[in-house]
C-alpha positions in Angstrom: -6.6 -38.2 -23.0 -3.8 -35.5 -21.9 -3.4 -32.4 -23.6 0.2 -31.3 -25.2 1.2 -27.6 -24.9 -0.5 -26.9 -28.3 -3.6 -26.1 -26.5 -1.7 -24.5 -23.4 -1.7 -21.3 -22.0 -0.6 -19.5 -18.6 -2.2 -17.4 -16.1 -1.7 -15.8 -12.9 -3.5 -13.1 -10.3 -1.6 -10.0 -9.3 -2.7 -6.9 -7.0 -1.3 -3.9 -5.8 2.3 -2.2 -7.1 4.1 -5.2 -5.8 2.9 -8.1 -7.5 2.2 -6.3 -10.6 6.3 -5.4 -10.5 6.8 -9.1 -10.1 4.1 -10.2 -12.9 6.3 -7.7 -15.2 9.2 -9.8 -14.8 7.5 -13.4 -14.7 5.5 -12.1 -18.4 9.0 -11.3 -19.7 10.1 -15.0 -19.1 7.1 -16.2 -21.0 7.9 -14.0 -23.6 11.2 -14.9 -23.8 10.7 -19.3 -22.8 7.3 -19.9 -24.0 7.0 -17.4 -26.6 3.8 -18.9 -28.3 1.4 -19.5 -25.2 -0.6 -16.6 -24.2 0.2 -15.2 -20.4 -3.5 -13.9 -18.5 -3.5 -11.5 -15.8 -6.0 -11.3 -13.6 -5.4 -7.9 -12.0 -6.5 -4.5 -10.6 -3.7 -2.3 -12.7 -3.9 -3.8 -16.1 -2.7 -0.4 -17.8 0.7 -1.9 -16.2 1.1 -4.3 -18.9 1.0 -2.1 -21.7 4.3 -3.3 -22.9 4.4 -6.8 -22.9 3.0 -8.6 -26.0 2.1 -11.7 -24.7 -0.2 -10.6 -22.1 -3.8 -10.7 -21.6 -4.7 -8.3 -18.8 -8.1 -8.8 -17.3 -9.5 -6.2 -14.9 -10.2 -7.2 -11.9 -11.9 -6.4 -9.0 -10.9 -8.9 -5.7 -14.3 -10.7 -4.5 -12.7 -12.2 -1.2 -11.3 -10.5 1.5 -7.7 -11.5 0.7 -6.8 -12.4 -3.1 -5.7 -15.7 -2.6 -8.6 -17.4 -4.1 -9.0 -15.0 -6.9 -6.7 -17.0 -8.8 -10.2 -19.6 -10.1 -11.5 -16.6 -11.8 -8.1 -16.5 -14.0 -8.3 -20.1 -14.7 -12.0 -19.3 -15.9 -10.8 -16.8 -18.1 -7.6 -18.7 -19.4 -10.1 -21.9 -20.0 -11.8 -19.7 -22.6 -8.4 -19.6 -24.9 -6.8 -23.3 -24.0 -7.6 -26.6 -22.8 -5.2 -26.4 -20.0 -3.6 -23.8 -18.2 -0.8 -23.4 -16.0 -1.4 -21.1 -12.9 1.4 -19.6 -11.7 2.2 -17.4 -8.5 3.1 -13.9 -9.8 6.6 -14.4 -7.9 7.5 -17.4 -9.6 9.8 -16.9 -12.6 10.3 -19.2 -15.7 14.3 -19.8 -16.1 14.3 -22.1 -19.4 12.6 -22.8 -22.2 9.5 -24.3 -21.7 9.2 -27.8 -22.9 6.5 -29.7 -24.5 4.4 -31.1 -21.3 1.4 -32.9 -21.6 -1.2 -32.8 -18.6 -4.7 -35.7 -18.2 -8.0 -33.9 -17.6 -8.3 -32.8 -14.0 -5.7 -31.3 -11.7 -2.2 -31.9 -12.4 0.2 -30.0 -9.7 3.5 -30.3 -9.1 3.7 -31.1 -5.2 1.0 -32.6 -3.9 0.0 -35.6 -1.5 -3.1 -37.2 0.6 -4.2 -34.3 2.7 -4.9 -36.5 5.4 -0.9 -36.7 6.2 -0.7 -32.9 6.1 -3.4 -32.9 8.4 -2.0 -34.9 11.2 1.3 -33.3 11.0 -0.5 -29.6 10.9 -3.4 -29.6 13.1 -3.2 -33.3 15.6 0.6 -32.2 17.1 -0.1 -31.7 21.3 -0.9 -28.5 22.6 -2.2 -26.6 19.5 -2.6 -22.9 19.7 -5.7 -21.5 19.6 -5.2 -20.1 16.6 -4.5 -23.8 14.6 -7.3 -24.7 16.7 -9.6 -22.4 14.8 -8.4 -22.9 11.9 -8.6 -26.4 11.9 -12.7 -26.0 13.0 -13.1 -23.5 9.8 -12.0 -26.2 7.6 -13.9 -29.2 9.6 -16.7 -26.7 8.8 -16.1 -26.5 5.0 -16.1 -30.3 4.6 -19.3 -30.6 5.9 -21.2 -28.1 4.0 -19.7 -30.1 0.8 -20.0 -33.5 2.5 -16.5 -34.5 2.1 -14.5 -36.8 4.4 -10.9 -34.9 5.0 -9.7 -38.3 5.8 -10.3 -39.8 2.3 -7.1 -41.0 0.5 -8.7 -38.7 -2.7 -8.4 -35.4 -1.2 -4.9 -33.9 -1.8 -2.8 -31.0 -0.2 -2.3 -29.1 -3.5 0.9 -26.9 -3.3 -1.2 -23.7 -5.6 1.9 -21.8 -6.4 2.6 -23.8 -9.6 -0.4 -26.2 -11.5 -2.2 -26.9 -14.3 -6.0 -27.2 -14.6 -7.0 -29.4 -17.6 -10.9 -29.2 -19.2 -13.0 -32.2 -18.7 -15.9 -32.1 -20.2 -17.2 -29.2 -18.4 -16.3 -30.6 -14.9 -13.5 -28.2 -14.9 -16.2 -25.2 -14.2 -18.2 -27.3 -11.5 -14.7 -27.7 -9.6 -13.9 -23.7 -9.6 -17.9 -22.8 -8.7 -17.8 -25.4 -5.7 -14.0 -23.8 -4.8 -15.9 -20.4 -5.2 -18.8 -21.1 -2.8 -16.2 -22.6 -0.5 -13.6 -19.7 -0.4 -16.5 -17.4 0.2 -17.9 -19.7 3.2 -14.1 -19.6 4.8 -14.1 -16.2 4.5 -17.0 -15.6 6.3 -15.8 -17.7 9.1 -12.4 -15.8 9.2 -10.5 -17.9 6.9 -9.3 -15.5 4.1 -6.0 -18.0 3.0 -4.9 -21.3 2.0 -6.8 -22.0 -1.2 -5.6 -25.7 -1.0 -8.4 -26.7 1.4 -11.5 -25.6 -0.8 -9.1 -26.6 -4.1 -9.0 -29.9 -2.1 -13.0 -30.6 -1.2 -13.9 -28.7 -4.7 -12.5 -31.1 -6.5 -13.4 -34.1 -4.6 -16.7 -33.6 -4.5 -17.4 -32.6 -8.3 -15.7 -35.6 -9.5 -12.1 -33.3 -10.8 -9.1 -35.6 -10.6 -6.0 -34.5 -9.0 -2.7 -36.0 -10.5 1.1 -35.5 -8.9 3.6 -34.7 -12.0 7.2 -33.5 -11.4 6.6 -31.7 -15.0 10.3 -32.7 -16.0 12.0 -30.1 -18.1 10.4 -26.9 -16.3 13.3 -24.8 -14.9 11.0 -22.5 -12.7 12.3 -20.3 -9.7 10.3 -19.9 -6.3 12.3 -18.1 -3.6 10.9 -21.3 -1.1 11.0 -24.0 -3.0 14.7 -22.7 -4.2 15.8 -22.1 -0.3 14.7 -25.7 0.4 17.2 -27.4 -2.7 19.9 -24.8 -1.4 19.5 -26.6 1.9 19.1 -30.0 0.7 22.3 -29.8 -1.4 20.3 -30.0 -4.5 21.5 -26.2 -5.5 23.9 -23.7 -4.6 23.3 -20.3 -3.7 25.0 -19.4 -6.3 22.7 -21.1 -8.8 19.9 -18.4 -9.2 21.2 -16.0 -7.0 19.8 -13.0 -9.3 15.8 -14.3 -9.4 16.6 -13.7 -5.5 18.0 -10.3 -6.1 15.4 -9.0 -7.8 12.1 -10.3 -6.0 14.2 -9.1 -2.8 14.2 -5.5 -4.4 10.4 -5.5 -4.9 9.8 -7.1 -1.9 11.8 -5.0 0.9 9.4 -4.2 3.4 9.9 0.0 4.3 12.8 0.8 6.6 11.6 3.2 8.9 9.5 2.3 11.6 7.1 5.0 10.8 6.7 3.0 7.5 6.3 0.1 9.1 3.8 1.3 11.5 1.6 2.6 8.8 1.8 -0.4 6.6 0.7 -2.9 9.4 -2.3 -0.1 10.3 -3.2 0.4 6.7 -3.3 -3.4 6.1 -5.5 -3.7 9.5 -8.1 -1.2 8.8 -8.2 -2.9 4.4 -8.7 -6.2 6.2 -11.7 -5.1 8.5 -13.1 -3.4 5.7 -13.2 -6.4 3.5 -14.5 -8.6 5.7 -17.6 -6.5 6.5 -18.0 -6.5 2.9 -17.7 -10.0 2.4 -19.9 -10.8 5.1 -22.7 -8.5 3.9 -22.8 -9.7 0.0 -22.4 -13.1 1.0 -25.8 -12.6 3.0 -27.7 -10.8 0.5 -26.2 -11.3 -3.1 -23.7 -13.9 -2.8 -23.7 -14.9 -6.8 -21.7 -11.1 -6.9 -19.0 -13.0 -5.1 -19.0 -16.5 -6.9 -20.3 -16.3 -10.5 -19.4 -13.0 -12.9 -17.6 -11.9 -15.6 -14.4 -9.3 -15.2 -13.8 -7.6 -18.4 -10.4 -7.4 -20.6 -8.3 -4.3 -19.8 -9.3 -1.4 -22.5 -5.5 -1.8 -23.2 -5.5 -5.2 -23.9 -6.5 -7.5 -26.9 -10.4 -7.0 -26.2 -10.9 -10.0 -28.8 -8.1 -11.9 -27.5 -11.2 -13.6 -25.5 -14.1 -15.5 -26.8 -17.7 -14.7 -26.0 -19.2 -17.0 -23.6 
């Protein structure tokens, strides 16, 4: 039985100055389009949301090594105050109102297809480098410690900027603790992005359905999917030129080489960092990466969230 926007919510991850600045503007669509749906934020800097009515900021600590997969624990959070929730990339924006949708139990994304085509096209092409080549063992890898065929006509290549996890029956929390254990394996193998390969074997092997829906009515903005209807013909530049404007402001990288040159060092050492950490809890408490609790931002609504 699908579930109508009644029982709907929203939720996205977002870390660091950046995608906090870009969660501001995405929580004041909400506000403004969806105006009776609660919006959760997963985040480390939930003071930053002070202002905006409609959020529930949960503090957050990232577990991985990257925060790419960190978006499971918001959908564990936002399960606790709807049936379904929409995730949504912090640097998507929300450009209508939105309309009544209605979503089956399971998956439900908005681009998504047999994995097995994505495959061929990504990782059989001649001459591979041996960076695909890697990559491509790392996910051969996670298939097997799940038992899942990457062939199968069931997995899908899930497009996670924009989709909607629906509760069935409790399967919905078997499908983010599999995704869990698999995010943590990758990132012990030196895979720290592309949560659509464990999304894909998670849900495959717990039995969590995944459905294609174009979601008709949602007037959304995502700088790539946007660039790709300019070039089709299916937009203008013209069309939504401002949501470009202002991610482009957040997002300019520093001018200066100097600042440049720090950045790409700073980001170097963090990643190192992280994956020692990773590598070390994952061998002696790995439930600290997979299965907690974060906590709602003192700011926040603290009751805004059941008790488990």
């Amino acid at each position: 039985m699908a579930q109508s926007n009644s029982q709907f919510c929203f939720c996205t991850a977002a870390f660091g100055d950046k995608y906090v600045r870009l969660a501001q503007l995405l929580a004041a669509d909400l506000r403004q389009f969806a105006p009776n749906q609660p919006f959760l934020i997963l985040t480390d800097l939930p003071e930053r949301f002070r202002d905006h009515a409609n959020v529930i900021a949960v503090q957050h600590w990232c577990r991985g090594v990257q925060a790419y997969h960190e978006r499971r624990f918001a959908l564990q959070q936002a399960l606790r105050l709807a049936d379904a929730v929409m995730y949504l990339d912090a640097d998507v924006r929300i450009c209508a109102p939105v309309p009544a949708l209605t979503f089956a139990p399971g998956l439900t994304a908005r681009s998504c297809g047999e994995l097995r085509k994505h495959w061929q096209e990504q990782f059989e092409r001649p001459n591979p480098s041996a960076s695909s080549q890697r990559k491509k063992q790392i996910i051969e890898a996670m298939a097997r410690k799940v038992d899942v065929d990457l062939y199968a006509p069931d997995v899908k290549f899930i497009n996670e900027f924009l989709f909607v996890v629906t509760a069935q029956a409790g399967r919905e929390q078997e499908f983010l603790r599999l995704w869990g254990e698999l995010a943590i394996y990758a990132d012990t193998l030196g895979l720290h992005q592309h949560p659509t390969y464990a999304m894909a074997l998670a849900a495959v092997k717990s039995g969590f359905p995944v459905h294609h829906s174009e979601m008709a009515g949602l007037d959304f903005f995502d700088d790539r999917i946007e660039t790709i209807r300019i070039r089709k013909g299916q937009s203008t530049p013209d069309a939504k030129a401002h949501y470009f404007r202002e991610q482009s402001q957040i997002e300019q990288a520093p001018k200066t080489r100097v600042g440049r040159l720090r950045r790409v060092g700073s980001r170097r050492i963090s990643l190192a960092y992280h994956r020692l950490r990773v590598r070390l809890i994952a061998a002696l408490f790995p439930a600290l990466l997979i299965d907690y609790q974060p906590r709602v931002g003192q700011n926040q609504r603290s009751t805004a969230l059941p008790s488990s």
